[in-house]
Legacy VTK file of the C-alpha trace (Angstrom):
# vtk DataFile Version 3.0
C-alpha trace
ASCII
DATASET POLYDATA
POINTS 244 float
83.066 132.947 67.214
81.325 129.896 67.579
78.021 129.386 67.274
75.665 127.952 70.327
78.081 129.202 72.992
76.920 128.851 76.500
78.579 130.872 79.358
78.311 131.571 83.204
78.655 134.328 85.097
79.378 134.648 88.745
78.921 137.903 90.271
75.682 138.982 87.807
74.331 141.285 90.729
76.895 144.014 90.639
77.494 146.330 88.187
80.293 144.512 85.803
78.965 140.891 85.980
75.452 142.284 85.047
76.934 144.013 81.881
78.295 140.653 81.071
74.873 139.590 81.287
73.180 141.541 79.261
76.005 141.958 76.601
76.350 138.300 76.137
72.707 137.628 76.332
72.299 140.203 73.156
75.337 138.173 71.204
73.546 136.040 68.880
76.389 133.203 68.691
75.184 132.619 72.825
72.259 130.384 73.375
72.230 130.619 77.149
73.735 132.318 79.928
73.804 131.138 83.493
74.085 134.069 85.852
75.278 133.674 89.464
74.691 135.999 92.192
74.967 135.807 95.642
71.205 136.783 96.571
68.221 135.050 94.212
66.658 136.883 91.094
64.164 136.409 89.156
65.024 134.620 86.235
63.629 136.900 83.031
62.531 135.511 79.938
65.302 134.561 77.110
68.974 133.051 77.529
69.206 133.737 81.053
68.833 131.425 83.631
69.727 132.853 87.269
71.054 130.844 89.823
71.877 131.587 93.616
74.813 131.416 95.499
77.737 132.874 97.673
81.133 132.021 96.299
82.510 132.415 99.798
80.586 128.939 100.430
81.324 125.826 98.554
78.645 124.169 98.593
76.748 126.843 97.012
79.666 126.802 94.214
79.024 123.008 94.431
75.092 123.312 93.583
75.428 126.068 90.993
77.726 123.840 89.153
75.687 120.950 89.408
72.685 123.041 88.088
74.963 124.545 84.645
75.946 120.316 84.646
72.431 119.258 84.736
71.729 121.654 82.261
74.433 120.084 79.955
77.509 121.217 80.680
80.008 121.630 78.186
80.380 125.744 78.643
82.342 127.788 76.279
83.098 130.979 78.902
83.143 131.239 82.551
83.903 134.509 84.117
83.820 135.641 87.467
83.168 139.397 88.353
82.834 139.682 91.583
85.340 141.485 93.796
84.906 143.295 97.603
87.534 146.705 98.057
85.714 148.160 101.180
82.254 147.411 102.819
81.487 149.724 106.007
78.833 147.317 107.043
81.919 144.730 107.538
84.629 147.303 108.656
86.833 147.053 105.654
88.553 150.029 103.688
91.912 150.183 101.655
94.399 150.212 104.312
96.770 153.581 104.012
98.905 152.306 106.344
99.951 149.390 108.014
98.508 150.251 110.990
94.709 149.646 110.036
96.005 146.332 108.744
92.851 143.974 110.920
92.833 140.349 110.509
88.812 140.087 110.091
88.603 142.267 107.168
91.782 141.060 105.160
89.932 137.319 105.732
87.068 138.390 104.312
88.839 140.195 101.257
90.668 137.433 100.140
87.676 134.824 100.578
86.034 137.153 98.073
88.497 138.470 95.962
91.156 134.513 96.215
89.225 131.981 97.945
86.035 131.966 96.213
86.985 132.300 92.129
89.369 129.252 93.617
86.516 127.491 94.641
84.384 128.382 91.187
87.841 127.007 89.332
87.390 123.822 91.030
83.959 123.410 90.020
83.542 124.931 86.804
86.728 124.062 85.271
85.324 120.441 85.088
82.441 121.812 83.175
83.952 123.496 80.499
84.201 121.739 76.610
87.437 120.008 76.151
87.211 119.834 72.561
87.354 123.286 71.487
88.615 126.883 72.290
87.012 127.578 76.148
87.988 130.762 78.263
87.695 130.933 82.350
88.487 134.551 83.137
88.373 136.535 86.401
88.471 140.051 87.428
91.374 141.320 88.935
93.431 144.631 89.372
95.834 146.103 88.225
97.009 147.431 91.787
97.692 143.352 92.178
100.644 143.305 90.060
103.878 143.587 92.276
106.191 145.115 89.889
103.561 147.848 89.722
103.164 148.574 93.436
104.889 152.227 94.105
102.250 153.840 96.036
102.194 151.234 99.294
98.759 151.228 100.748
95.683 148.646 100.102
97.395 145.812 101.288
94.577 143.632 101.599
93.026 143.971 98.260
96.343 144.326 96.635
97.173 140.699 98.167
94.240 139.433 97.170
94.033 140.215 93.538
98.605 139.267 93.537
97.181 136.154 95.301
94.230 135.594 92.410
96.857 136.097 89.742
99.003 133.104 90.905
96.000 131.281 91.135
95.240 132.218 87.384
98.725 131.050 86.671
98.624 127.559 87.940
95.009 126.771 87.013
95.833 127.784 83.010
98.998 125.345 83.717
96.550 122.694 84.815
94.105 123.812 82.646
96.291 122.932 78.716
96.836 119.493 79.967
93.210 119.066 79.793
92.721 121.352 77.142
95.678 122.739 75.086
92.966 125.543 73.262
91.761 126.610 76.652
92.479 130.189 77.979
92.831 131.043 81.753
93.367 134.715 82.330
93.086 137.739 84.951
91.385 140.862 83.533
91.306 144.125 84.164
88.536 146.343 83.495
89.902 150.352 84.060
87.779 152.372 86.243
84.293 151.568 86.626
81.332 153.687 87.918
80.338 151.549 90.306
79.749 150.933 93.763
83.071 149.617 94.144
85.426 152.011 92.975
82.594 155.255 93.870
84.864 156.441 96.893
87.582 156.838 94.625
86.124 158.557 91.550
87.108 162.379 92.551
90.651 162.587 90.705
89.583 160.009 87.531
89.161 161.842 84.647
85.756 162.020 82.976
87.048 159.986 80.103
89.125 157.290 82.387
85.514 156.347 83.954
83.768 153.839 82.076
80.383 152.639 82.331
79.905 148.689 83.108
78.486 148.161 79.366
81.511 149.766 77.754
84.177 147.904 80.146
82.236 144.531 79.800
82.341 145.152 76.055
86.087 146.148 76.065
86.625 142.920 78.038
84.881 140.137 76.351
86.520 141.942 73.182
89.849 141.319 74.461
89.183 137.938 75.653
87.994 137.187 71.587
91.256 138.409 70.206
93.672 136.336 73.140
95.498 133.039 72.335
95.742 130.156 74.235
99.194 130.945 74.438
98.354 134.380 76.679
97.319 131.626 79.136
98.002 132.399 82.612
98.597 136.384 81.818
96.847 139.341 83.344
95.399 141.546 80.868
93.803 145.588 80.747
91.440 146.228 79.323
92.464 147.746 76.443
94.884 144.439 75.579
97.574 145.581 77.225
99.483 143.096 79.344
100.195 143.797 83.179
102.935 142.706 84.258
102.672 139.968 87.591
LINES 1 245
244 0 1 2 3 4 5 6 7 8 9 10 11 12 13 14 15 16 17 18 19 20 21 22 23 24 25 26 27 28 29 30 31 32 33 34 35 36 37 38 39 40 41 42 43 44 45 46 47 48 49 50 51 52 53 54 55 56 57 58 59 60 61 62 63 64 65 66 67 68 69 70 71 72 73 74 75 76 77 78 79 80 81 82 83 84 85 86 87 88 89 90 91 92 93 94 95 96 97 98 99 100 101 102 103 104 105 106 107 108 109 110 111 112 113 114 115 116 117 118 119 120 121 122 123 124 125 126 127 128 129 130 131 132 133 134 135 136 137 138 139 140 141 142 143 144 145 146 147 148 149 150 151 152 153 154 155 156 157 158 159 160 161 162 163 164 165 166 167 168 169 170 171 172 173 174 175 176 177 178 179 180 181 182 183 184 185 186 187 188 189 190 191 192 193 194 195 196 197 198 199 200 201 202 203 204 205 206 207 208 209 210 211 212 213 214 215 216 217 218 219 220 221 222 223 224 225 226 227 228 229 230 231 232 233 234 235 236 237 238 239 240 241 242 243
């Protein structure tokens, strides 16, 4: 690992992103981490420096970016952990069937879960070094991989995250010609106790639930050990590839 890394983090108020946080604020080879959330924090002492905005709206993505470039630029690791699978407040649930399909909530699934690490690729891609190793990594799912699909259901978040995974594809395509040691990948992190996947925790094993800390850990080791060649590629994690 390199020493004097600096990273961002978008999506440092829910459970994941703030595990990514803290884990990379505690890695000594880091020497600062800007962390992005969607409502403002207060900014505690150390690496982090918090930053405020909606990645649903680009010209909050627009500002944040211009803060990390004020700052310096030149980041080593961008990832994005933020991710909506139901919200009551907003009416949206995993469909079961296609009759609960509802235009409202599938737009506001894939502004969340497509449209907005989109917009965050736009403007952070530009900000990443071009002279060395870099990684831009989102969360995805491993429900968004089509050759996986045999239970039918969750069509909006499964769209999204199949939708996010193209996305991933074509920006790590971009991405080499700019940088040919740059790596541009989908991850995913298992099953996480947290408020996103707590409706769905009855059936998952004791040991198939992991806390953020250990799934942020998992991650960010997996991301160490990838190639630039895995470019483009969704990965568990544990390693394993998903297939698209």
């Amino acid at each position: 690992m390199r020493a004097g890394r600096r990273v961002a983090v978008w999506g440092a108020g829910g459970a994941i992103g703030d595990a990514f946080v803290q884990h990379l604020a505690a890695a000594p080879d880091v020497v600062e981490v800007f962390a992005v959330s969607r409502a403002a924090r207060p900014a505690p002492a150390g690496k982090i420096r918090t930053i405020a905005g909606d990645l649903t709206v680009e010209d909050d993505v627009a500002a944040a970016a211009a803060t990390v470039a004020d700052a310096g630029g030149n980041l080593d690791l961008v990832l994005i952990a933020s991710g909506v699978l139901h919200d009551a407040a907003a009416g949206i649930a995993p469909e079961k069937s296609w009759r609960a399909l509802d235009a409202a909530a599938m737009a506001r699934v894939f502004a969340v879960n497509t449209i907005g690490p989109s917009l965050i690729a736009k403007h952070f891609l530009p900000l990443l070094a071009r002279d060395r190793r870099v990684i831009f990594a989102a969360l995805s799912a491993r429900v968004g991989s089509i050759s996986d699909n045999r239970a039918g259901g969750w069509y909006a978040y499964r769209a999204s995250k199949a939708a996010l995974n193209m996305m991933i594809k074509g920006l790590a395509i971009e991405l080499a010609r700019r940088n040919p040691a740059a790596l541009c990948v989908g991850l995913h992190p298992g099953t996480v106790d947290s408020p996103l996947s707590a409706p769905f925790q009855r059936n998952v094993p004791a040991a198939g639930l992991f806390t953020p800390a250990r799934a942020a850990a998992a991650m960010l080791g997996v991301l160490e050990g990838l190639p630039a060649t895995a470019s483009g590629r969704l990965f568990a994690w544990d390693g394993a590839e998903i297939a698209p």
